[in-house]
C-alpha positions in Angstrom: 15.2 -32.5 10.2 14.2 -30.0 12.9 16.2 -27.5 11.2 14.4 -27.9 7.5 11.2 -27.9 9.2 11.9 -24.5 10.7 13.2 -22.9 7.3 10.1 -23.8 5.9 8.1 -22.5 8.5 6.1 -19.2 8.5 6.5 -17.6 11.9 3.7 -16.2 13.9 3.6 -14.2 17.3 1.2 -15.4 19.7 -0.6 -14.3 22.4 1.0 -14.4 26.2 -2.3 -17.3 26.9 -1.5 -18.9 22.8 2.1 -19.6 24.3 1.1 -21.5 27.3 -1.2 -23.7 25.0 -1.1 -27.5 26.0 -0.4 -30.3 23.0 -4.3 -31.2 24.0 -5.7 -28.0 23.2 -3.2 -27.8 20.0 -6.2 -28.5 17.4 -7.9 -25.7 18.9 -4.6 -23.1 17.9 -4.6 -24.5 14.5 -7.9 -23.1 14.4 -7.4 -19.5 15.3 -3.7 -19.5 13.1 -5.7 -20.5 10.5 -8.4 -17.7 10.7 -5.7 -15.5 11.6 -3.8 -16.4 8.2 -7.2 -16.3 6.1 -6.5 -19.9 4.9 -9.1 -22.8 4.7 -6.2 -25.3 5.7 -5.0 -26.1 8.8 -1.8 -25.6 9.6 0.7 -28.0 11.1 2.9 -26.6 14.2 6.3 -27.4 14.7 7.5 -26.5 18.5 10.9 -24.6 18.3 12.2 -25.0 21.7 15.3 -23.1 21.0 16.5 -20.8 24.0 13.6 -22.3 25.5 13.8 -22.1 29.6 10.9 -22.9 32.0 9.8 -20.5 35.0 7.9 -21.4 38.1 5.2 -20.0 35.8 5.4 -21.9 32.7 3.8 -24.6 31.4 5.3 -28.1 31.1 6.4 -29.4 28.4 3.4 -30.5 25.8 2.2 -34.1 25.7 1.8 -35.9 22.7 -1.8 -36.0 21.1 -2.8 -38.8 18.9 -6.2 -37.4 17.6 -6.2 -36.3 14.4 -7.9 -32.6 14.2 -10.6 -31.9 12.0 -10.8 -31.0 8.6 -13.5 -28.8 8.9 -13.4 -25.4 7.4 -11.9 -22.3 9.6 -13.9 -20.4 11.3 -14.2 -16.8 10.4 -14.7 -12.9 12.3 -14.7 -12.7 15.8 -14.5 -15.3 18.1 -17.1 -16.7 21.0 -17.5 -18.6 23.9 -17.9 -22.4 23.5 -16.9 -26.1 24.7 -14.6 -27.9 22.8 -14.1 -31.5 22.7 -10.4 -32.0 22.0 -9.9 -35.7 23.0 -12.1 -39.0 23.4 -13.2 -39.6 27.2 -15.0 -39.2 30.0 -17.3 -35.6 29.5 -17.6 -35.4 33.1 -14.1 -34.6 34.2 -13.8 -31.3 35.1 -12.4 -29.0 32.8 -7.8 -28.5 33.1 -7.9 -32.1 34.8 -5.5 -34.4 33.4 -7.0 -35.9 30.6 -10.5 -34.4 30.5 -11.8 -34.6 27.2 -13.8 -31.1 27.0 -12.5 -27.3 27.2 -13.7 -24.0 28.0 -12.8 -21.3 25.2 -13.3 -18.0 25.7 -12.5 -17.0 21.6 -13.5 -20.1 19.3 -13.6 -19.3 16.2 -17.4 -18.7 14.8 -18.0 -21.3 11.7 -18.2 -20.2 8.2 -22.0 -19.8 7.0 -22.9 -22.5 4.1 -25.3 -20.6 1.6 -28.0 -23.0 2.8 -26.6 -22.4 6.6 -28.6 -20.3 9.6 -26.8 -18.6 12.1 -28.2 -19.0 15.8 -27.5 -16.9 18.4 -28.0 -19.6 20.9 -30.3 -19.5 24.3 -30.4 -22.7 25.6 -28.2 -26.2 24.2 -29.7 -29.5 25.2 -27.5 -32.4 25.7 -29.0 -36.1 25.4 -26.9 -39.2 26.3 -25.7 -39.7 22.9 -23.6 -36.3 23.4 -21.8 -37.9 26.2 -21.3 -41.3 24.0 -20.2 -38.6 21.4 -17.2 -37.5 23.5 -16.6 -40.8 24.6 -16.3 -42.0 21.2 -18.4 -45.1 21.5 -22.0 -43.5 19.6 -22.5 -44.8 16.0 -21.6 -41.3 14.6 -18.2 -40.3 15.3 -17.6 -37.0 14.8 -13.7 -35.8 13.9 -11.7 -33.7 16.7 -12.3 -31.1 17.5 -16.1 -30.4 17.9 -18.4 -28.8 20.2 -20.6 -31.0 21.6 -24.2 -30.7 21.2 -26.9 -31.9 18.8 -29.8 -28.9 19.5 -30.4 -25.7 20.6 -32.7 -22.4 20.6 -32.1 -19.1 20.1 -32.4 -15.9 17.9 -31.6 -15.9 14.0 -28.7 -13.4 14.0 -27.0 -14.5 10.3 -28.6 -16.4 6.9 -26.6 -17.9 4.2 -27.6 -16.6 0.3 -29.4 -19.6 -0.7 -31.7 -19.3 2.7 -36.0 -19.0 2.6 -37.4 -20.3 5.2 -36.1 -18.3 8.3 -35.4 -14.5 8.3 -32.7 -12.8 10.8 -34.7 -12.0 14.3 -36.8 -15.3 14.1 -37.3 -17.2 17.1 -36.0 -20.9 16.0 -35.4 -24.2 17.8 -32.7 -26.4 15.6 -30.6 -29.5 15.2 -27.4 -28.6 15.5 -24.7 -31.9 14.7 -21.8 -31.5 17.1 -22.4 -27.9 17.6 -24.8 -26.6 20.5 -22.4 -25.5 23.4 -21.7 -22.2 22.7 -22.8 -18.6 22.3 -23.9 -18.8 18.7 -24.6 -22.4 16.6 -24.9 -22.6 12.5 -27.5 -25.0 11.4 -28.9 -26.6 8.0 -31.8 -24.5 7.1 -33.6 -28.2 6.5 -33.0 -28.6 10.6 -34.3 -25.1 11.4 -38.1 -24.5 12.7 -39.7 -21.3 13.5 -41.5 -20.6 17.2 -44.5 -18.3 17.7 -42.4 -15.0 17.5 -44.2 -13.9 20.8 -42.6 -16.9 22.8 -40.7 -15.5 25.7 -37.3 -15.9 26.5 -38.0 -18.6 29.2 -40.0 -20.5 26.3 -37.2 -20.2 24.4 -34.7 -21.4 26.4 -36.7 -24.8 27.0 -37.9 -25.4 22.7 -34.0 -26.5 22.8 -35.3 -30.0 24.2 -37.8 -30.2 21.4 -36.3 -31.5 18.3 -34.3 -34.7 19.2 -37.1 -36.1 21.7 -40.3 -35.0 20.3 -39.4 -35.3 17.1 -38.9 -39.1 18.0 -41.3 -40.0 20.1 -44.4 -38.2 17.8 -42.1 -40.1 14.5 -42.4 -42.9 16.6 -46.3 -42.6 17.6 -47.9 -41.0 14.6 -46.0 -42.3 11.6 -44.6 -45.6 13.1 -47.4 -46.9 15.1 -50.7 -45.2 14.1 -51.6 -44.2 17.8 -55.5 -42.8 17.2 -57.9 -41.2 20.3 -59.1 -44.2 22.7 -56.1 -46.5 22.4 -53.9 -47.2 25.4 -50.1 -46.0 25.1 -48.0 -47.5 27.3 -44.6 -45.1 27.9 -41.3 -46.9 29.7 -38.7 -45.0 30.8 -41.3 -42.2 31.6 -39.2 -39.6 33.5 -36.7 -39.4 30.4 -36.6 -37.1 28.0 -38.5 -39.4 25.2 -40.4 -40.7 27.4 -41.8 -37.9 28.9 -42.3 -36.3 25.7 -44.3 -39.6 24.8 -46.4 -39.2 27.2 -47.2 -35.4 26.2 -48.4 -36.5 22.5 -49.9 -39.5 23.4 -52.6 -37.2 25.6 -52.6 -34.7 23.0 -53.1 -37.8 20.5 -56.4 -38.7 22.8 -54.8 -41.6 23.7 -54.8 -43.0 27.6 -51.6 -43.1 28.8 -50.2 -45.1 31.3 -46.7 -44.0 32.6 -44.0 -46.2 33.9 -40.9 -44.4 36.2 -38.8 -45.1 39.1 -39.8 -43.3 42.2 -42.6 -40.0 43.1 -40.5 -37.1 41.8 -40.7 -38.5 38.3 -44.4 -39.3 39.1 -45.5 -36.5 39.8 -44.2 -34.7 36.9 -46.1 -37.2 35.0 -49.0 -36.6 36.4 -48.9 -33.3 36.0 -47.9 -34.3 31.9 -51.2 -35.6 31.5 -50.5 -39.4 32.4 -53.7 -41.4 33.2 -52.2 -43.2 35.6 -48.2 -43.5 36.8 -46.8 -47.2 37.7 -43.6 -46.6 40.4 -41.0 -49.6 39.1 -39.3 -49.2 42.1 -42.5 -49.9 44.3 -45.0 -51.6 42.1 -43.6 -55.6 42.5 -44.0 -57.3 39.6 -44.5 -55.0 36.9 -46.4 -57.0 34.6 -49.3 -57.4 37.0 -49.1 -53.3 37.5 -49.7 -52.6 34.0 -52.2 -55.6 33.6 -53.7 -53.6 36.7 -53.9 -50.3 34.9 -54.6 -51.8 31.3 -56.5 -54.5 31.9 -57.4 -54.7 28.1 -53.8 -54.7 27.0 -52.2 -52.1 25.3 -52.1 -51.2 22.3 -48.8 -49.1 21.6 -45.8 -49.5 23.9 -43.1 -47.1 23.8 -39.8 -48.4 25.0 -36.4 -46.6 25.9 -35.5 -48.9 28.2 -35.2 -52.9 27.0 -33.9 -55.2 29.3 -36.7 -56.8 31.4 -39.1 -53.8 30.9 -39.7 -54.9 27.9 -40.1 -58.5 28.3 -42.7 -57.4 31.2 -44.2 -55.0 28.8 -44.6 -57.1 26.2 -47.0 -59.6 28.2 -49.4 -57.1 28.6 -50.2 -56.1 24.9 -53.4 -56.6 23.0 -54.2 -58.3 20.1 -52.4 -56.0 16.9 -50.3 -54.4 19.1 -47.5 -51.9 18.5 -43.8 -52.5 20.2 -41.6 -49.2 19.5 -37.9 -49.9 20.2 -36.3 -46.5 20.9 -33.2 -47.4 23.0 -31.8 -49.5 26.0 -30.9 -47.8 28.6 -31.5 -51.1 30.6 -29.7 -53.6 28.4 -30.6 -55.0 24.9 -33.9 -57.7 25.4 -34.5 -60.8 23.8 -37.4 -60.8 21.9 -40.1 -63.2 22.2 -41.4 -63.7 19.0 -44.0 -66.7 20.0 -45.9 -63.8 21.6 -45.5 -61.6 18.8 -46.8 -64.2 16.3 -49.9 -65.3 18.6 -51.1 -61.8 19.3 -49.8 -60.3 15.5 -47.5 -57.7 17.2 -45.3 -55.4 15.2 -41.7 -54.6 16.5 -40.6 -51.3 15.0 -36.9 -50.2 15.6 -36.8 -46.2 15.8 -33.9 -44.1 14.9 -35.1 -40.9 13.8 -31.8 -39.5 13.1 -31.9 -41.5 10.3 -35.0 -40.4 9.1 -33.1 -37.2 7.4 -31.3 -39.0 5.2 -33.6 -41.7 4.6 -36.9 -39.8 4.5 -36.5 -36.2 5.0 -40.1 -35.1 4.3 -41.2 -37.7 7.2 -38.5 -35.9 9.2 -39.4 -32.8 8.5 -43.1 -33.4 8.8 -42.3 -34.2 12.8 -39.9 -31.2 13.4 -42.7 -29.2 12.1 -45.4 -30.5 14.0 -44.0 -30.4 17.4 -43.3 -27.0 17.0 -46.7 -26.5 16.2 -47.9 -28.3 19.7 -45.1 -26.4 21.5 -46.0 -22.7 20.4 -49.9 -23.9 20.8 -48.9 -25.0 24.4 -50.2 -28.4 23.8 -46.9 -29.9 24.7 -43.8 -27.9 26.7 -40.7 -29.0 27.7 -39.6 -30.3 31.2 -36.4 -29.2 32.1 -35.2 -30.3 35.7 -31.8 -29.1 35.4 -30.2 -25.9 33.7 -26.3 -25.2 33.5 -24.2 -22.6 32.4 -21.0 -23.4 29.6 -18.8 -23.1 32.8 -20.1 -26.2 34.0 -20.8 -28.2 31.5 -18.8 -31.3 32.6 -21.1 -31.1 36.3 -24.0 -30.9 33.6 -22.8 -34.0 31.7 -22.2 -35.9 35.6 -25.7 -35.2 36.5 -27.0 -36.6 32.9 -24.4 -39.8 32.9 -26.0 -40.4 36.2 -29.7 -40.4 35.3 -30.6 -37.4 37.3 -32.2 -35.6 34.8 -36.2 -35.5 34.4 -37.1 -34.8 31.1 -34.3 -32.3 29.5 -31.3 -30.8 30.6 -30.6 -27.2 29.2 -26.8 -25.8 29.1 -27.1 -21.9 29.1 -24.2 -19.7 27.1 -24.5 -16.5 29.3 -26.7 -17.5 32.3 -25.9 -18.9 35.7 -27.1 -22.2 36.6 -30.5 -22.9 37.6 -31.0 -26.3 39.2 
């Protein structure tokens, strides 16, 4: 069988670091033989360990891989720095340790432009939580293997497709960028790309890349969701996070008042300094119900909530009459809802998944991509970013996320060191 498979075979030299490629990385070579061949399909590799003899130097023998590699087009020209996700697992194992789902390439092949595709030569990636579900394999959207993990960045238009209008090469862009935002340069939909002020500076730059995922849901979740208008109180959960903290940024700008709920005075003073009217410590305050009844004694009227669990439960006691319940996540475990208080006091629950919001209602999604941007390049809202990582350490990057030690957004830089 060996033998038929080899007289059928089209053999190709590789390179002295090709040769010493592991079974794991093995999607990754199917790539560049594929660009190399100028074919659109991959290729399947048969090992031909004939004459084969192993030095002190070489490489053991390759493992078996069960994923099954990606049937996404090759990549074409020369090739770039990026992180590849090559297996399901933990993104936080360092990168060469035994099965450590994420690898540094030095020459990944650069994707084919789409003619409605935008070419980013990229500044800053953000990573959110769901990236590190992503590799793990346990978010709803299950990208195939292998990807580069990722879901926005910002950067400098280098590349537009033919069927392109709305973005010129040289434009200054923040984007969403599906599985694809570690690296030095990132293709996006043109429907995902926004323009910045062209005078924003690199440093500006580098943090847009937390806008679009956050801010896009938090002012979906405020202005189209629950109506917040000037003089109502917005209550924001999980206020150090990167929603959160972007909640409470449009809820001042909104005219809201906006009280602010985090664990311990780090996070509360970057609140503060966010515009929060006043900052509840969960880990100090006792019972959090009578903090927020303390610092709303009206009730509120909108609640923002990335949290669940018993945040919410506590949060919900403390509405007003007509008040607005906006589910964005559970970071602290999925709540049972009480719906006696929702029926006494007429509250509306609203679930908020504003990735969905593309397919469902793209002119809504839009609409919030849009106007962020606006806020950001008017400097009405800016992105916090307490950490900032270059590619090289990008599992240490997804450790410090997994572990909630992020406030606000954490940046992953292509060609900088870090800056923590």
């Amino acid at each position: 069988y060996v033998k038929e498979l080899k007289g059928q075979a089209t053999r190709l030299p590789l390179a002295a670091t090709e040769s010493d490629t592991s079974w794991d990385h093995c999607p990754i070579l199917q790539y560049k033989l594929a660009a190399r061949q100028g074919t659109e399909s991959l290729p399947a590799i048969t090992v031909d360990f004939t004459g084969y003899k192993q030095s002190n130097t070489a490489p053991c023998c390759p493992r078996a891989h069960s994923q099954t590699p990606a049937s996404t087009p090759p990549a074409q020209g020369v090739g770039m720095r990026a992180v590849v996700c090559t297996r399901l697992g933990d993104a936080s194992k360092p990168f060469g340790t035994p099965d450590a789902p994420l690898a540094l390439v030095d020459d990944q092949p650069r994707q084919q432009l789409p003619s409605k595709g935008v070419r980013i030569r990229v500044s800053a990636g953000a990573l959110n939580f769901a990236d590190a579900l992503m590799v793990k394999g346990t978010y709803q959207e299950k990208p195939p293997l292998p990807f580069i993990p990722g879901s926005e960045c910002s950067g400098t238009v280098i590349e537009v497709g033919s069927g392109v209008r709305s973005v010129a090469v040289g434009d200054k862009v923040c984007a969403l960028t599906p599985s694809h935002a570690l690296c030095e340069e990132a293709v996006a939909d043109e429907a995902s790309v926004v323009r910045l002020d062209p005078s924003t500076s690199e440093a500006r730059l580098e943090e847009a890349a937390g806008l679009p995922v956050t801010y896009g849901t938090a002012y979906l979740a405020l202005v189209d969701r629950a109506r917040l208008a000037p003089g109502q109180t917005l209550l924001v959960l999980g206020a150090g996070g990167g929603v959160g903290l972007a909640a409470v940024q449009l809820g001042r700008a909104l005219g809201a008042r906006v009280v602010a709920v985090a664990r311990g005075p780090e996070k509360g003073a970057v609140l503060r300094a966010a515009g929060a009217d006043a900052v509840i410590d969960s880990a100090a305050a006792g019972k959090l119900r009578d903090a927020i009844k303390a610092a709303a004694p009206r009730g509120v009227d909108v609640v923002l909530d990335p949290v669940g669990g018993d945040h919410f439960f506590e949060a919900f006691k403390c509405v007003a009459w007509g008040a607005h319940m906006l589910v964005v996540g559970f970071a602290g475990g999925v709540p049972n809802i009480p719906a006696n208080i929702a029926l006494v006091k007429n509250t509306t629950i609203h679930g908020i998944y504003w990735g969905s919001y593309q397919r469902k209602q793209p002119a809504v999604f839009r609409r919030s991509l849009d106007e962020c941007a606006a806020l950001f390049s008017q400097g009405k809202v800016s992105v916090h970013a307490s950490h900032r990582f270059p590619l090289e350490q990008a599992p240490e990057a997804f450790a410090v996320l997994m572990n909630r030690g992020v406030i606000g957004k954490l940046l992953v830089l292509p060609r900088k060191q870090a800056r923590i």
